[in-house]
Biopython code that builds the backbone (N, CA, C, O; Angstrom):
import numpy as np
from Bio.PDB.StructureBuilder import StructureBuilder

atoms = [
    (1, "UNK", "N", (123.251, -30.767, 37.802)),
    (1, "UNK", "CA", (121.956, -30.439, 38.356)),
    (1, "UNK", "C", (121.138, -29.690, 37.299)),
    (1, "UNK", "O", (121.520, -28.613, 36.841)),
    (2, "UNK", "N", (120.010, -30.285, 36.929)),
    (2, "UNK", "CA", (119.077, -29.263, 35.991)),
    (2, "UNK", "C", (118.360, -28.187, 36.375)),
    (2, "UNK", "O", (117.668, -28.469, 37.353)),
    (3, "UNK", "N", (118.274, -27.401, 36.120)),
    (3, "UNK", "CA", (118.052, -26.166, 36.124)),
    (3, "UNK", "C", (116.470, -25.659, 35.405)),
    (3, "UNK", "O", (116.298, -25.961, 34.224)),
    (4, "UNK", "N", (115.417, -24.943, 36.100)),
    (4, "UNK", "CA", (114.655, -24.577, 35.283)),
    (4, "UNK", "C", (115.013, -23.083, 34.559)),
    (4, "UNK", "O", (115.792, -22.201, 34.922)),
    (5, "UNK", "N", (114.060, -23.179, 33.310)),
    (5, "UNK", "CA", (114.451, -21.823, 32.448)),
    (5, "UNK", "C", (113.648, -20.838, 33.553)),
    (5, "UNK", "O", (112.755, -20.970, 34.390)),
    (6, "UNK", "N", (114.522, -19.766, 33.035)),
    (6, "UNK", "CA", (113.743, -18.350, 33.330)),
    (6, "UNK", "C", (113.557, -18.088, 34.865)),
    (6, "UNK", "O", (112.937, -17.072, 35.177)),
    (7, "UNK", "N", (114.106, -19.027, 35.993)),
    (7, "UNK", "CA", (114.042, -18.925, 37.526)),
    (7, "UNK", "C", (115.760, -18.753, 37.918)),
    (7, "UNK", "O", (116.644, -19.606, 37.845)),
    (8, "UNK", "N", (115.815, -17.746, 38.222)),
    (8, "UNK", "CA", (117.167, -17.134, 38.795)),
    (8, "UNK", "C", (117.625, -17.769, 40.458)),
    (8, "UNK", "O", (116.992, -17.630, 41.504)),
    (9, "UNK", "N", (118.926, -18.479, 40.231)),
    (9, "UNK", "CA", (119.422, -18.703, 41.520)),
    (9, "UNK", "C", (120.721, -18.255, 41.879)),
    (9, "UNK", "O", (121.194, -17.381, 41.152)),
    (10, "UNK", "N", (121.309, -18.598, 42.702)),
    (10, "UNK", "CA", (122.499, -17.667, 43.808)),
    (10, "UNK", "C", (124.313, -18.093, 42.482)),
    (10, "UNK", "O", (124.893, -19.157, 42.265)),
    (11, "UNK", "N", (124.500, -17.081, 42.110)),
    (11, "UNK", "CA", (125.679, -16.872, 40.986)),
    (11, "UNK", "C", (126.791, -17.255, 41.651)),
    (11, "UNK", "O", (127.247, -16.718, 42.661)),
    (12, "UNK", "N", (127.446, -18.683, 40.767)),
    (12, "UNK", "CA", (128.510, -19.156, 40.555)),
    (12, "UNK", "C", (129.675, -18.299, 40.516)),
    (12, "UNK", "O", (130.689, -18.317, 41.214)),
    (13, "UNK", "N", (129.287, -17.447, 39.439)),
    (13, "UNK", "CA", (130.185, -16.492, 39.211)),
    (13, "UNK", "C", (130.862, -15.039, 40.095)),
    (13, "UNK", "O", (130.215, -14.266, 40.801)),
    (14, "UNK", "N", (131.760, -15.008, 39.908)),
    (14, "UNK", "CA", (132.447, -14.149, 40.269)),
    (14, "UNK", "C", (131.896, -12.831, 40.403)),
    (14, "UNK", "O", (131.594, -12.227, 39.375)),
    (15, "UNK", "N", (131.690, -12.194, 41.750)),
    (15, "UNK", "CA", (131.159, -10.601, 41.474)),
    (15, "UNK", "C", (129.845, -10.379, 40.739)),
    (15, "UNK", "O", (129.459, -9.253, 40.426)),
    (16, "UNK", "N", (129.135, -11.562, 40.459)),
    (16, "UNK", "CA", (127.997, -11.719, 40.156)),
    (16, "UNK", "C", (126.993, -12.196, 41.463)),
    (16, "UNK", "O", (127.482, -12.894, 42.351)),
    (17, "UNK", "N", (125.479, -11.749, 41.522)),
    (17, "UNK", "CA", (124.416, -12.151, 42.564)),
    (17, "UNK", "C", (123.755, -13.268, 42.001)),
    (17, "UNK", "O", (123.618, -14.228, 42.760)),
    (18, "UNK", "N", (123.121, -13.416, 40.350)),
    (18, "UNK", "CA", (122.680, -13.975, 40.009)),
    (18, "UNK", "C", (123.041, -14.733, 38.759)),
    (18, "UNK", "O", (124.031, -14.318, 38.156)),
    (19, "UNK", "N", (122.428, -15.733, 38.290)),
    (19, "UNK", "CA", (122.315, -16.653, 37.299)),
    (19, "UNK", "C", (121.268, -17.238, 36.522)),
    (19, "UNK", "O", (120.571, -17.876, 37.311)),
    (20, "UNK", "N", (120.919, -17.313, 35.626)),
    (20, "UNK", "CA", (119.328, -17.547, 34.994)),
    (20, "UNK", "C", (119.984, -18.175, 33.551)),
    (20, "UNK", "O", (120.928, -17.951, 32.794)),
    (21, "UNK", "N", (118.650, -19.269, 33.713)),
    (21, "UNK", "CA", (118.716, -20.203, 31.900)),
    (21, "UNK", "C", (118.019, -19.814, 31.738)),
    (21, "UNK", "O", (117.126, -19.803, 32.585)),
    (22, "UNK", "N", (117.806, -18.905, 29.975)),
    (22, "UNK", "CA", (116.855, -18.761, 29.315)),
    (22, "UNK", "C", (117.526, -19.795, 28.061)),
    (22, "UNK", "O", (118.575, -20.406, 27.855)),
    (23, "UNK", "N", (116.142, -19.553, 27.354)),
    (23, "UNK", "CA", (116.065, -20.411, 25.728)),
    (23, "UNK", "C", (116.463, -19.351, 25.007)),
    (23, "UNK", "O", (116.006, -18.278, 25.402)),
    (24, "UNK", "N", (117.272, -19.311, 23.942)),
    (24, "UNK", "CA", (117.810, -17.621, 23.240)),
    (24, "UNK", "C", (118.064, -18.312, 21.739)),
    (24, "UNK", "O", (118.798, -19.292, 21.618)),
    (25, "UNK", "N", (117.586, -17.883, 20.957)),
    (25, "UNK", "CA", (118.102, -18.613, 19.728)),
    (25, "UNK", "C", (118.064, -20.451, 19.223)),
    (25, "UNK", "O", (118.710, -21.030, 18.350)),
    (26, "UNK", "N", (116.938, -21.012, 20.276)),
    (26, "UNK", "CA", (117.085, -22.242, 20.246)),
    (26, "UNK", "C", (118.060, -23.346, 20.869)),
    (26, "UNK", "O", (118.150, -24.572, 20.799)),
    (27, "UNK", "N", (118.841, -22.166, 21.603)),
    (27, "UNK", "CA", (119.527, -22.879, 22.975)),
    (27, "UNK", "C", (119.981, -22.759, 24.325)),
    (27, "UNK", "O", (120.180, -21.590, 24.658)),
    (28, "UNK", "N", (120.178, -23.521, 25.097)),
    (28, "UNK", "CA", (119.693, -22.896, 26.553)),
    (28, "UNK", "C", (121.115, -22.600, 26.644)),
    (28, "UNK", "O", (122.124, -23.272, 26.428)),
    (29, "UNK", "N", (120.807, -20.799, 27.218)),
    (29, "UNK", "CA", (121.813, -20.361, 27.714)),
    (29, "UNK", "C", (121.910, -19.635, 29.601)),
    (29, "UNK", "O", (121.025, -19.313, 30.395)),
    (30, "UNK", "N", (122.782, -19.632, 29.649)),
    (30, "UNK", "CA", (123.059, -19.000, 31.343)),
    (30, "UNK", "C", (123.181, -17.613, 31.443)),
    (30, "UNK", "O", (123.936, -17.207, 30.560)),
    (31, "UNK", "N", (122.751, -16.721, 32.149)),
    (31, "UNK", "CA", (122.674, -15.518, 32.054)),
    (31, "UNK", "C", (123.266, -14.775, 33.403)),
    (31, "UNK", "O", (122.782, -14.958, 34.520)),
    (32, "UNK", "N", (124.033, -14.183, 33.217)),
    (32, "UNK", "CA", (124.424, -13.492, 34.514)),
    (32, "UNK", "C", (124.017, -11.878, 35.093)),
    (32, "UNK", "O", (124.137, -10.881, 34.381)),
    (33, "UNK", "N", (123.581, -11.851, 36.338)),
    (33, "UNK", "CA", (123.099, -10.519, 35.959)),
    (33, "UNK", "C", (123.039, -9.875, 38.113)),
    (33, "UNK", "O", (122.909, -10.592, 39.105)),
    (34, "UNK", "N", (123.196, -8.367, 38.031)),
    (34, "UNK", "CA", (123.950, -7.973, 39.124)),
    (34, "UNK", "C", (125.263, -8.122, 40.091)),
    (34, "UNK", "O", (125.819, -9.090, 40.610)),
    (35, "UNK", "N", (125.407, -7.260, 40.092)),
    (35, "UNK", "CA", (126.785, -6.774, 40.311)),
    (35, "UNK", "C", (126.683, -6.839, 41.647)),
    (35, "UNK", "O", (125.609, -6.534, 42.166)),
    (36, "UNK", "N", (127.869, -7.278, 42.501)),
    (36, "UNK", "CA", (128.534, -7.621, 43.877)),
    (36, "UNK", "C", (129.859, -6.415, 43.482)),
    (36, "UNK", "O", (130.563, -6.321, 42.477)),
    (37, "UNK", "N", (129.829, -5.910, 44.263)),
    (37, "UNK", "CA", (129.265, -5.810, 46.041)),
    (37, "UNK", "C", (128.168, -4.640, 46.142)),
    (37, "UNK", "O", (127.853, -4.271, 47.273)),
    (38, "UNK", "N", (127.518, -3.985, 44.930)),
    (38, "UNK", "CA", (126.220, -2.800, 44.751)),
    (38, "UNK", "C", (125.282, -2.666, 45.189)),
    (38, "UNK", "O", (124.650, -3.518, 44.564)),
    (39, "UNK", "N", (124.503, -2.169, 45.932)),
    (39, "UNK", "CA", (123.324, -2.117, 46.749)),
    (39, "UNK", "C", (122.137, -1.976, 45.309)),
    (39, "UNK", "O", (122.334, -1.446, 44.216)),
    (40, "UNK", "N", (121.023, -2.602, 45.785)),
    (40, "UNK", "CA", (120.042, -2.702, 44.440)),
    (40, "UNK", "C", (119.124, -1.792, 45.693)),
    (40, "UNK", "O", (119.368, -1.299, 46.794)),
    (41, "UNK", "N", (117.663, -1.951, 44.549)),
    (41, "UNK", "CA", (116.124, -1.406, 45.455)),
    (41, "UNK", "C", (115.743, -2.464, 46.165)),
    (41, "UNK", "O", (115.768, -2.410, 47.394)),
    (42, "UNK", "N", (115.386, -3.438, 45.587)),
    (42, "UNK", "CA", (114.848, -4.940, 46.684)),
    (42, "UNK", "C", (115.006, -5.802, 45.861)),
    (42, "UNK", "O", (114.650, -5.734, 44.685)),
    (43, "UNK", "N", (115.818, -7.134, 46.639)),
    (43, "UNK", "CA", (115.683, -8.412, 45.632)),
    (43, "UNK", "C", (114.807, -9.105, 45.911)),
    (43, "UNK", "O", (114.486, -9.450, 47.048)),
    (44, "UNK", "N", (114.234, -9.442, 44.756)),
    (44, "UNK", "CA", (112.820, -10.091, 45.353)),
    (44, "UNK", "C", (112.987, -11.950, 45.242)),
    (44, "UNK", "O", (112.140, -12.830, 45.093)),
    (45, "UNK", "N", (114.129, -11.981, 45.360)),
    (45, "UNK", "CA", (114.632, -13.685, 45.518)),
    (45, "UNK", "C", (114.960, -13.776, 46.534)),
    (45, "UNK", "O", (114.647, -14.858, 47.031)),
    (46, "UNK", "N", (115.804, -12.730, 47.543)),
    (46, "UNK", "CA", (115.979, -12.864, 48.862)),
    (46, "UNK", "C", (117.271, -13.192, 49.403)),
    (46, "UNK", "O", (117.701, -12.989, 50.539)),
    (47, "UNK", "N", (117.931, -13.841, 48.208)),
    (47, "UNK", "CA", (119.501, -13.964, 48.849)),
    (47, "UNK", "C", (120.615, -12.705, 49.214)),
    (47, "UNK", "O", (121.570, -12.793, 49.987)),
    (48, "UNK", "N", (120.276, -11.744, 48.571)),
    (48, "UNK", "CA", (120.691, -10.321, 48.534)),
    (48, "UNK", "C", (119.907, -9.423, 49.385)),
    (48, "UNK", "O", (120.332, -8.276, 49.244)),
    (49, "UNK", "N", (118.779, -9.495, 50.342)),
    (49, "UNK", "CA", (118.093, -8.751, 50.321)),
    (49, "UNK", "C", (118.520, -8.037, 51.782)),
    (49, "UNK", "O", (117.771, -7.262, 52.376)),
    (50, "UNK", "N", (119.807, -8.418, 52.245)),
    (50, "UNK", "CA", (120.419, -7.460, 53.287)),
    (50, "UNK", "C", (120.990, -6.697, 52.313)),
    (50, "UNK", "O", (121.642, -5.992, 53.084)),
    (51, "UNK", "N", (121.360, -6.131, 50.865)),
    (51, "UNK", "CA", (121.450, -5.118, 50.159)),
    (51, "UNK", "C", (120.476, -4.561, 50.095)),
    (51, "UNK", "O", (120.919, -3.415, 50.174)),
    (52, "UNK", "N", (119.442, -4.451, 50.009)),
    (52, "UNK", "CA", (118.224, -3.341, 49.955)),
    (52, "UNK", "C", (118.177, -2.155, 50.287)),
    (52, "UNK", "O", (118.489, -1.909, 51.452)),
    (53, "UNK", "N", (117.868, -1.276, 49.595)),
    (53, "UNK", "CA", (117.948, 0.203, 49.901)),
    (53, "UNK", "C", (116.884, 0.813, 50.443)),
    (53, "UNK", "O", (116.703, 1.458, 51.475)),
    (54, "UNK", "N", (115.892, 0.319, 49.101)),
    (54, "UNK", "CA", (114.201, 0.772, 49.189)),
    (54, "UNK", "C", (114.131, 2.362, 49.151)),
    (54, "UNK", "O", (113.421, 3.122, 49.808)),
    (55, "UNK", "N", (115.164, 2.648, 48.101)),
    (55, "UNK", "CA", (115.014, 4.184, 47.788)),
    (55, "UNK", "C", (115.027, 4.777, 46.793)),
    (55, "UNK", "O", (115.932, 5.006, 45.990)),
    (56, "UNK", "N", (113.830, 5.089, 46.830)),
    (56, "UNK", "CA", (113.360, 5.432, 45.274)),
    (56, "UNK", "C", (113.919, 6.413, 44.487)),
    (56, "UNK", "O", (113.583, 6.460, 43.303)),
    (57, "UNK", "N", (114.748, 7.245, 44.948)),
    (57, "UNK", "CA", (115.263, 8.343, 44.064)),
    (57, "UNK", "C", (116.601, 7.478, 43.488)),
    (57, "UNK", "O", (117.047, 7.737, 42.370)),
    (58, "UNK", "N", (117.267, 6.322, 44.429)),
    (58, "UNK", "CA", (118.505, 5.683, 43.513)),
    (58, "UNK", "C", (118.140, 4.777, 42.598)),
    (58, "UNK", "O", (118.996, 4.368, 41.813)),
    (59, "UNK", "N", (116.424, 4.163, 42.508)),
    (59, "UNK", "CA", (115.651, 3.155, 41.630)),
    (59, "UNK", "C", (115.866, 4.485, 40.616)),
    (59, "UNK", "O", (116.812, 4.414, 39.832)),
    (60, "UNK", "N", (115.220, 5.415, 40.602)),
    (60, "UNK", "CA", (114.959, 6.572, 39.806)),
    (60, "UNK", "C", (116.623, 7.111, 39.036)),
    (60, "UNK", "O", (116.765, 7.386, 37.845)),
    (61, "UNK", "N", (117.589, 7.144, 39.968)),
    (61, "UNK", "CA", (119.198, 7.346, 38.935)),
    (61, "UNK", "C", (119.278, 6.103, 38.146)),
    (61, "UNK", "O", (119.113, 6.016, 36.929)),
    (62, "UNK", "N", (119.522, 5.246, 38.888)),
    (62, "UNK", "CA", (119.592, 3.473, 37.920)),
    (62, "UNK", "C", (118.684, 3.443, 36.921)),
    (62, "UNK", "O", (119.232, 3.190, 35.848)),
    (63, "UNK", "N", (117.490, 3.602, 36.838)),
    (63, "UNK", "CA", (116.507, 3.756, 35.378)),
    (63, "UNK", "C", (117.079, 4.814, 34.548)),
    (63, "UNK", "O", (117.145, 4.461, 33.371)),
    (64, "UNK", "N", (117.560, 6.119, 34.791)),
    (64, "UNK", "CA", (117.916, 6.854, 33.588)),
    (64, "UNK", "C", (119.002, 6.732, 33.451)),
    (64, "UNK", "O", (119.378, 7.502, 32.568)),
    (65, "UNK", "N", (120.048, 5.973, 33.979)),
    (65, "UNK", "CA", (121.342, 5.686, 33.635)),
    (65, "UNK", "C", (120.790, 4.577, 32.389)),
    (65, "UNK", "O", (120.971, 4.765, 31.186)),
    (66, "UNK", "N", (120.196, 3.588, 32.893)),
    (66, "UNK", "CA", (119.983, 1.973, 32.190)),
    (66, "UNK", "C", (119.023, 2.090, 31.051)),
    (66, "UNK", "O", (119.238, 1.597, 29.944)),
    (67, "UNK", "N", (118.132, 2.653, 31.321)),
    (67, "UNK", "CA", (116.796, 2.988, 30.207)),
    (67, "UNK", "C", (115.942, 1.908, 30.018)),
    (67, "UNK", "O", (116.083, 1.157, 30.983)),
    (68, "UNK", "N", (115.320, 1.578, 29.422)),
    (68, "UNK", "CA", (114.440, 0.431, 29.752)),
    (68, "UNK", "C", (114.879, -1.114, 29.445)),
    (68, "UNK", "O", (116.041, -1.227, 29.055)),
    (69, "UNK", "N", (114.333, -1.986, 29.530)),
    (69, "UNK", "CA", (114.304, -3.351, 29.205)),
    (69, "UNK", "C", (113.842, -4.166, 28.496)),
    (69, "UNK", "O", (113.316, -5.092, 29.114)),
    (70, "UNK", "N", (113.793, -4.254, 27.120)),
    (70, "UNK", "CA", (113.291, -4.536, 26.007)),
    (70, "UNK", "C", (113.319, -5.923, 25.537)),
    (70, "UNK", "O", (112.481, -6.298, 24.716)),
    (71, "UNK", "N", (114.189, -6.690, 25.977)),
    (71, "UNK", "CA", (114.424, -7.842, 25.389)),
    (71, "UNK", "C", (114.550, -8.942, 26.745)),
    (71, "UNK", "O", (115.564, -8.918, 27.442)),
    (72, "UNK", "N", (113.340, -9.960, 27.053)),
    (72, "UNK", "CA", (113.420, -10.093, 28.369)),
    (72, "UNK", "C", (113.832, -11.799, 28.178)),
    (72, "UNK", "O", (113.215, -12.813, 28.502)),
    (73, "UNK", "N", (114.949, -11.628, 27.609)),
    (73, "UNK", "CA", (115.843, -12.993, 27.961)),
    (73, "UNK", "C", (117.379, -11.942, 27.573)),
    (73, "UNK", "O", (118.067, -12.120, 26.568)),
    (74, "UNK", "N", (117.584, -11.128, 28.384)),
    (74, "UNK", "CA", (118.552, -10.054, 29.054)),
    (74, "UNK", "C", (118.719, -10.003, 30.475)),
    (74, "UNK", "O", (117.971, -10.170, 31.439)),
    (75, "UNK", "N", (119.965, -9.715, 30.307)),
    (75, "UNK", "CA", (121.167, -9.917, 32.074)),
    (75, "UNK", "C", (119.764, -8.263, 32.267)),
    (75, "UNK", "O", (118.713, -8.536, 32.848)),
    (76, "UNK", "N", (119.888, -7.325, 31.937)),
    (76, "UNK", "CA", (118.762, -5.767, 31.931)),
    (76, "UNK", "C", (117.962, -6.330, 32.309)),
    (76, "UNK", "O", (117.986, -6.374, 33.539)),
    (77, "UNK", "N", (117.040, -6.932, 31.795)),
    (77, "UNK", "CA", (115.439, -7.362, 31.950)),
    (77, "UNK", "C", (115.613, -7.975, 33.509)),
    (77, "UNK", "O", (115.054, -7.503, 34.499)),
    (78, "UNK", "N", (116.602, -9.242, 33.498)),
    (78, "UNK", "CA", (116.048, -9.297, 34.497)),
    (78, "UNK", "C", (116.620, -8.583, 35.833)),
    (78, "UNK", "O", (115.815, -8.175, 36.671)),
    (79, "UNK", "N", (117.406, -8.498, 35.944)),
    (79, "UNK", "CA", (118.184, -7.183, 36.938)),
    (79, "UNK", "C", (117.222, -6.196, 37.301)),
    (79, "UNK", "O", (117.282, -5.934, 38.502)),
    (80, "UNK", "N", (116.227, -5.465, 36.577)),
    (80, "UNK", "CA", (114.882, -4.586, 36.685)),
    (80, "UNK", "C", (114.091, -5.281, 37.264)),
    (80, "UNK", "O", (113.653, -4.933, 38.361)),
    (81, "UNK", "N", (113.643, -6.653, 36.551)),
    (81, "UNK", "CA", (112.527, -7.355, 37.343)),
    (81, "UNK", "C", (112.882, -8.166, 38.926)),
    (81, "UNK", "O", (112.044, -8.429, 39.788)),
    (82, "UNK", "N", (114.215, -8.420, 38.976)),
    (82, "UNK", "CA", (114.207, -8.851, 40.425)),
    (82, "UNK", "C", (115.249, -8.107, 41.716)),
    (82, "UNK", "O", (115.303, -8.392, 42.913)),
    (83, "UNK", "N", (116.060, -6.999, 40.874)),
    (83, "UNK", "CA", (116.403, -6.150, 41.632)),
    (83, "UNK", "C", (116.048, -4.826, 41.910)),
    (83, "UNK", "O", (116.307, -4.225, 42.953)),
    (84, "UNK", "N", (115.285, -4.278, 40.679)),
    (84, "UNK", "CA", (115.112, -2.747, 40.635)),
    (84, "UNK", "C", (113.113, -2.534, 40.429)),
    (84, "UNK", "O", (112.467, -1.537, 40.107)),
    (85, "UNK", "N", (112.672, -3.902, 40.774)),
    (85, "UNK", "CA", (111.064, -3.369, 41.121)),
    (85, "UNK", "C", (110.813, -2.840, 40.095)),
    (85, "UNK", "O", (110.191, -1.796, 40.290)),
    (86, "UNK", "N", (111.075, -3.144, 38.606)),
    (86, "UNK", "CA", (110.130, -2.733, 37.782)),
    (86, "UNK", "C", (109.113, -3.108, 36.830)),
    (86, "UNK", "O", (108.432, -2.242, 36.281)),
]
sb = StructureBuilder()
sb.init_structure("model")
sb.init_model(0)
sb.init_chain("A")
sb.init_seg("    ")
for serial, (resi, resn, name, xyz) in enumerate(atoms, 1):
    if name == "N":
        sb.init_residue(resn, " ", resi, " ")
    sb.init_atom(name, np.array(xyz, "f"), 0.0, 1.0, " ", f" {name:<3s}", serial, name[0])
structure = sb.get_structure()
């Protein structure tokens, strides 16, 4: 089944939520990103989103544990952008 880049769907993997193809170096790779069984802030894909907390002081520990997201074909980048609302 083909897959578009850069749109995250429901993880194959083990203890993983998600899965994403980015382009990285000139080839498409699979990206895995959030952790099962962890409560996030909101997933904004929706398959997780009976994990939701919606509490901003644990968005607020998870950012200074993680620090920012710099490189956005990263398991980080996107974990922030579709679990941690940032």
């Amino acid at each position: 089944m083909e897959q578009k880049l850069r749109k995250p769907f429901k993880s194959t993997r083990k203890n993983k939520k998600y899965d994403v193809f980015v382009k990285k170096d000139g080839k498409i790779k699979k990206i895995s990103f959030g952790q099962l069984p962890y409560t996030h802030f909101r997933d904004k894909i929706g398959v997780y989103s009976n994990m939701d907390t919606n509490d901003k002081e644990q968005r607020k520990r998870y950012l200074a544990r993680h620090g920012k997201a710099t490189d956005n074909n990263s398991s980080k980048w996107f974990s922030h952008k579709y679990l941690w609302g940032v």
